[in-house]
Backbone bond lengths (Angstrom), bond angles and torsions (degrees), N, CA, C in turn:
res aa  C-N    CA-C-N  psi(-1)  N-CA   C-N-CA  omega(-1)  CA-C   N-CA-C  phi
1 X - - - 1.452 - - 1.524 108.81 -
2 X 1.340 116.17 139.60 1.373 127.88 -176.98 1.661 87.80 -63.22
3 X 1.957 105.59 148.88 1.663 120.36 165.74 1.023 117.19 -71.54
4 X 1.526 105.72 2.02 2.315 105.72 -177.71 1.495 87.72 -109.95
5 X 1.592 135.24 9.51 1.555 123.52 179.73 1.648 96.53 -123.59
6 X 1.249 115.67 146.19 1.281 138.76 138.05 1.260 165.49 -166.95
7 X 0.847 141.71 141.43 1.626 131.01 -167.35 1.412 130.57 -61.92
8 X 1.199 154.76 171.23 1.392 118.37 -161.78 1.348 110.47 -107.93
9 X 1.299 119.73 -5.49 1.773 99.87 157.29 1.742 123.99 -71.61
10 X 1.330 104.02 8.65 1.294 108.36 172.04 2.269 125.29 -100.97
11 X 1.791 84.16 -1.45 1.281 105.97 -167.07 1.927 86.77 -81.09
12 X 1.143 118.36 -171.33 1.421 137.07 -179.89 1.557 107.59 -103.63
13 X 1.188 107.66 114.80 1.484 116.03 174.05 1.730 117.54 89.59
14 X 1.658 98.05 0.35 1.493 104.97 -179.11 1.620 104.43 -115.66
15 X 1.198 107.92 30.79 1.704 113.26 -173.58 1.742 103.60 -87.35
16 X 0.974 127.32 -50.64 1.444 100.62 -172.78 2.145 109.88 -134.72
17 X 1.819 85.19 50.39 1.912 95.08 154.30 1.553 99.58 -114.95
18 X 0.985 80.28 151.40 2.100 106.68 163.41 1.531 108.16 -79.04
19 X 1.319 115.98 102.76 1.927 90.24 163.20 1.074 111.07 -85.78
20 X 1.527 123.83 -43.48 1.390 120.46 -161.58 1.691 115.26 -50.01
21 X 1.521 126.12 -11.13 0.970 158.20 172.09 1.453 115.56 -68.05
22 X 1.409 100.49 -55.62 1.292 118.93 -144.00 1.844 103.81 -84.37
23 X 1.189 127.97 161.62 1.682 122.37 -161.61 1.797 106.61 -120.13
24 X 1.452 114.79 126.29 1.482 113.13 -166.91 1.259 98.32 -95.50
25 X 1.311 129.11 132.95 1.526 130.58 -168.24 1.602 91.56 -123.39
26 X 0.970 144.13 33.44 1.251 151.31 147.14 1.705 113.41 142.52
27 X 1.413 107.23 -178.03 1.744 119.03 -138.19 1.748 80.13 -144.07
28 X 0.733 106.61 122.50 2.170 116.02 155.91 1.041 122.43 -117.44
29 X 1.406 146.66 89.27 1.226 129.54 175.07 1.652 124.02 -104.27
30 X 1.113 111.97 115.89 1.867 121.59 -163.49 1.420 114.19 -124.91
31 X 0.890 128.34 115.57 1.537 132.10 165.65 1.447 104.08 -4.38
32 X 1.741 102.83 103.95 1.389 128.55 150.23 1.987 90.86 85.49
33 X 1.477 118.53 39.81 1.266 106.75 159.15 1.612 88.75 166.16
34 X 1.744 98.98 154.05 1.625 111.75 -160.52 1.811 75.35 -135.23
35 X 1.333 116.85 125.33 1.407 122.27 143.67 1.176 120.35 -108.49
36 X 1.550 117.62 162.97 1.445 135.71 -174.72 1.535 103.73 -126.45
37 X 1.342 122.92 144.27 1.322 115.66 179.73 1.776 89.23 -138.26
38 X 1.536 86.33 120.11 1.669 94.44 -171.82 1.283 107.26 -138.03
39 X 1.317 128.33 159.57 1.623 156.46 165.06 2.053 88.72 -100.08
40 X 1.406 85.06 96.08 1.668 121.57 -171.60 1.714 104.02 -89.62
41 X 1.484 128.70 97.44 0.967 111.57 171.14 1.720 130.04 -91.94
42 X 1.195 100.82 132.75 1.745 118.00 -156.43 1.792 98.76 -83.97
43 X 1.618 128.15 134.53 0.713 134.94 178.30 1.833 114.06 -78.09
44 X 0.975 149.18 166.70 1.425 127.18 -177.90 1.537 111.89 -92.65
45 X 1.663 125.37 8.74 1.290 122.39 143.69 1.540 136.23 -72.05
46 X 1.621 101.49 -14.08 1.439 128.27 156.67 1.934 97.11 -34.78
47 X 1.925 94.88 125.82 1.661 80.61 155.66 1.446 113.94 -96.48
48 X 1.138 133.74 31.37 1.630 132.75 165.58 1.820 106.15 -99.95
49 X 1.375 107.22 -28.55 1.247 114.16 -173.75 1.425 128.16 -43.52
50 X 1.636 131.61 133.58 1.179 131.96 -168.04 1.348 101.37 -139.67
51 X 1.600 105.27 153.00 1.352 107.76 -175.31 1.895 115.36 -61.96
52 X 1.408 125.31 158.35 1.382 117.58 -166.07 2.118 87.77 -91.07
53 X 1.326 113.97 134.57 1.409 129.51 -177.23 1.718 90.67 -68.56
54 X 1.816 106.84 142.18 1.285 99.17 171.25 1.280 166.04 -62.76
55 X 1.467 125.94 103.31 1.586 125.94 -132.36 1.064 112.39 119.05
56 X 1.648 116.78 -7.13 1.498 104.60 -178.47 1.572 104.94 -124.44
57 X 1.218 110.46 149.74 1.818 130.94 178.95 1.031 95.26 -76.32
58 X 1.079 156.82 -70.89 1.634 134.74 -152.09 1.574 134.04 -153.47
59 X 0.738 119.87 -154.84 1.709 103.33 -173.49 1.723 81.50 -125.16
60 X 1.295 109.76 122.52 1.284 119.96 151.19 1.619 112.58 -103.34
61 X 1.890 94.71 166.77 1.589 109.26 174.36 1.414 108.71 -153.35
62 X 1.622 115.39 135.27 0.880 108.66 163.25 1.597 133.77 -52.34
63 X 1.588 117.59 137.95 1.364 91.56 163.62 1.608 92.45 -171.95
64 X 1.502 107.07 179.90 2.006 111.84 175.54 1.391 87.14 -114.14
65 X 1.574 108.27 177.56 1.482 120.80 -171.28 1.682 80.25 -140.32
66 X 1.363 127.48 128.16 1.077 112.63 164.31 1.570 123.42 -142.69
67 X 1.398 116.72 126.70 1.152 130.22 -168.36 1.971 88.93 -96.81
68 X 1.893 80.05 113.16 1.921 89.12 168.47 2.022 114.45 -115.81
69 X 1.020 106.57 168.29 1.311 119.45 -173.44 1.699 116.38 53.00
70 X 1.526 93.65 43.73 1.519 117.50 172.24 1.827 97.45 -52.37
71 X 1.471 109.91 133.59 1.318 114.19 176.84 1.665 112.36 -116.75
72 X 1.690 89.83 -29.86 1.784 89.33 -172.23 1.816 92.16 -153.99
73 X 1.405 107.52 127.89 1.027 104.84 -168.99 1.991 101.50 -134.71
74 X 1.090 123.14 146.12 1.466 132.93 166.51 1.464 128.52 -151.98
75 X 1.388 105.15 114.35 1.037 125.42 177.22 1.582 132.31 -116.45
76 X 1.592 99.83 119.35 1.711 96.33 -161.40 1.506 76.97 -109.54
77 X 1.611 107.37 -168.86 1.386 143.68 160.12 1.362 89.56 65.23
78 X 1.312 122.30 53.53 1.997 119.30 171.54 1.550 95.64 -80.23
79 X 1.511 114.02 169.85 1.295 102.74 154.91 1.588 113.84 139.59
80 X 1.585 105.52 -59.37 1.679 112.26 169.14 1.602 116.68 -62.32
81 X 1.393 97.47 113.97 1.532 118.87 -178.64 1.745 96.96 -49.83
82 X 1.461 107.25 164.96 1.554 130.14 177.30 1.596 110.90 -70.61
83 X 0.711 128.91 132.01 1.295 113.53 139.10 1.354 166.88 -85.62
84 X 0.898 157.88 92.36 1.633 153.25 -86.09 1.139 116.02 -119.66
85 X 1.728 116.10 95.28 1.664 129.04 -160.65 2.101 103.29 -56.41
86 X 1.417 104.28 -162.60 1.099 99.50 -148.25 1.848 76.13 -91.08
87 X 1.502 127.21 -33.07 1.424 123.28 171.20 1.628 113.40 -42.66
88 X 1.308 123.96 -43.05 1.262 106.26 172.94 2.233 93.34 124.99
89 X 1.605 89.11 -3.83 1.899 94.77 172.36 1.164 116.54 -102.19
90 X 1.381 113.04 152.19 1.139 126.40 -159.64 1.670 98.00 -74.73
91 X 1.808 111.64 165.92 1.429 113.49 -156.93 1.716 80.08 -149.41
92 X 1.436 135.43 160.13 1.130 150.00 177.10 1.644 108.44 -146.75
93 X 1.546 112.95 -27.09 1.469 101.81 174.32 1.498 84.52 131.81
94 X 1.363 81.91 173.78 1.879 95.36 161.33 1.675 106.83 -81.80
95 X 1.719 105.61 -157.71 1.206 134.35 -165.86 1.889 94.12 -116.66
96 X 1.040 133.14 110.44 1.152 117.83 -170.77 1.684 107.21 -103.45
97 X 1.265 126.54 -23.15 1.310 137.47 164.70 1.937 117.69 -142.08
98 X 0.921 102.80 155.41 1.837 107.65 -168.90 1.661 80.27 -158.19
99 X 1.303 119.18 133.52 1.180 115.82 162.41 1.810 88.20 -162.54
100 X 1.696 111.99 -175.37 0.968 138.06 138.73 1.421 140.18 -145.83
101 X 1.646 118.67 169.92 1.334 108.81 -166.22 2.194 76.50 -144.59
102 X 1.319 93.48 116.70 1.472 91.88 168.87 1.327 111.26 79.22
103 X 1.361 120.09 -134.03 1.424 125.90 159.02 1.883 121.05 -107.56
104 X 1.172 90.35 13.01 1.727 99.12 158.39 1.517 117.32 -85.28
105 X 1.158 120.46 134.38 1.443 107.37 136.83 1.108 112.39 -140.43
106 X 1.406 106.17 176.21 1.507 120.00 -172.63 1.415 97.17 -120.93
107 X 1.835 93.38 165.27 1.567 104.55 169.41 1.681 104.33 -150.61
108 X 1.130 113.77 162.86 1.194 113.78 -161.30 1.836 109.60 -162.96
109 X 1.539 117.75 117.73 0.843 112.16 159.74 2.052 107.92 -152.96
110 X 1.173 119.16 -150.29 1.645 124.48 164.13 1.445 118.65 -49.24
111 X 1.452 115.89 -28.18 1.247 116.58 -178.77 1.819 101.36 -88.43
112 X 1.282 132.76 -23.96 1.564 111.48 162.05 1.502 78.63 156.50
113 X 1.444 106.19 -173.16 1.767 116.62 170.99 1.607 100.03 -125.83
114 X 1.715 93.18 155.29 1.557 98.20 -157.33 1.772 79.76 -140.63
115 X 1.274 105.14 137.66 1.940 116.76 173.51 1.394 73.32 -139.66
116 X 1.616 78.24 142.28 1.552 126.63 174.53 1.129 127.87 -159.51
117 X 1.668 102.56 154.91 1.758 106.78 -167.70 1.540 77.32 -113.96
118 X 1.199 115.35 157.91 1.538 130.94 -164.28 1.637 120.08 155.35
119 X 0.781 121.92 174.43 1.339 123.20 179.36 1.612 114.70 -97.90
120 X 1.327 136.23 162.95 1.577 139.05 176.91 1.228 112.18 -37.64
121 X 1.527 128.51 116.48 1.123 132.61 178.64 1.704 116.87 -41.27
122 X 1.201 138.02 153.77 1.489 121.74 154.82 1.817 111.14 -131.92
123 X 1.643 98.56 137.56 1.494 84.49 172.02 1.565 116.81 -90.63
124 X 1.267 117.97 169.61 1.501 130.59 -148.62 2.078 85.57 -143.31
125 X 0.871 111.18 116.23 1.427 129.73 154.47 1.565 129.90 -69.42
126 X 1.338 113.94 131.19 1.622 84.82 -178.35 1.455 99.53 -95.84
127 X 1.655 104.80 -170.08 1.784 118.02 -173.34 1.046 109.46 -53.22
128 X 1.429 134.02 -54.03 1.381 133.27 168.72 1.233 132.16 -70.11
129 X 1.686 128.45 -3.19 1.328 123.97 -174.22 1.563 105.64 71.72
130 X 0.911 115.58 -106.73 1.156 137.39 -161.88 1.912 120.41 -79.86
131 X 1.614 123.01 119.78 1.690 116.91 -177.35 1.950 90.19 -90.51
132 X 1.167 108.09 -54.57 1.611 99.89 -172.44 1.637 86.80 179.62
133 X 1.393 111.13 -175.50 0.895 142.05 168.36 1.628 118.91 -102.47
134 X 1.749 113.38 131.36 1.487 107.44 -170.58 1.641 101.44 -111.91
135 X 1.349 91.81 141.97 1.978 107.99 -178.54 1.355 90.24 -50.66
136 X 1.536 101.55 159.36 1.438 110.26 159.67 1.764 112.21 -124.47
């Protein structure tokens, strides 16, 4: 792979979560920054990582993903409604690709694909780390 491309376990701080796993509970996009508010699933090389309680698939964590000093942003395929977990919160899907090439990247899942020029994504943790863990 070209050093101006990569996938996002190769990005900083995206080395050992799952997105394709992981559940987008909503999308913000505002002049000069796109957040994600997701149930982030942590790989068990994660140092936040905890074992999944019994009955449960994986160790989730709260957290946002946020791409700041967004300059140029496009997003097609908007449109497919959420779907509404068994808690009663809204669900958008996973993250099905995150990569970059340069200072673009893209992202891509059920909720549409979004390329952007912006700077290195960073994830953001919330106060508690952790909402629970979801059955599989």
């Amino acid at each position: 792979m070209n050093p101006e491309e990569a996938d996002y376990p190769q990005l900083g701080g995206f080395e050992h979560v799952h997105l394709e796993d992981s559940f987008v509970l909503g999308i913000e996009a505002t002049p000069a920054r796109l957040t994600l508010d997701v149930e982030l699933v942590l790989t068990p090389q994660h140092p936040a990582y905890r074992s999944p309680a019994p009955g449960e698939q994986n160790c989730y964590a709260r957290a946002t993903i946020e791409f700041r000093n967004v300059w140029n942003l496009n997003w097609t395929g908007q449109g497919t409604p959420p779907a509404t977990d068994v808690s009663g919160e809204k669900d958008y899907g996973g993250i099905d690709a995150l990569s970059r090439s340069g200072a673009v990247f893209h992202l891509e899942g059920d909720w549409g694909a979004i390329d952007m020029t912006c700077d290195a994504p960073e994830i953001r943790f919330g106060p508690d780390g952790f909402t629970r863990n979801r059955a599989g």
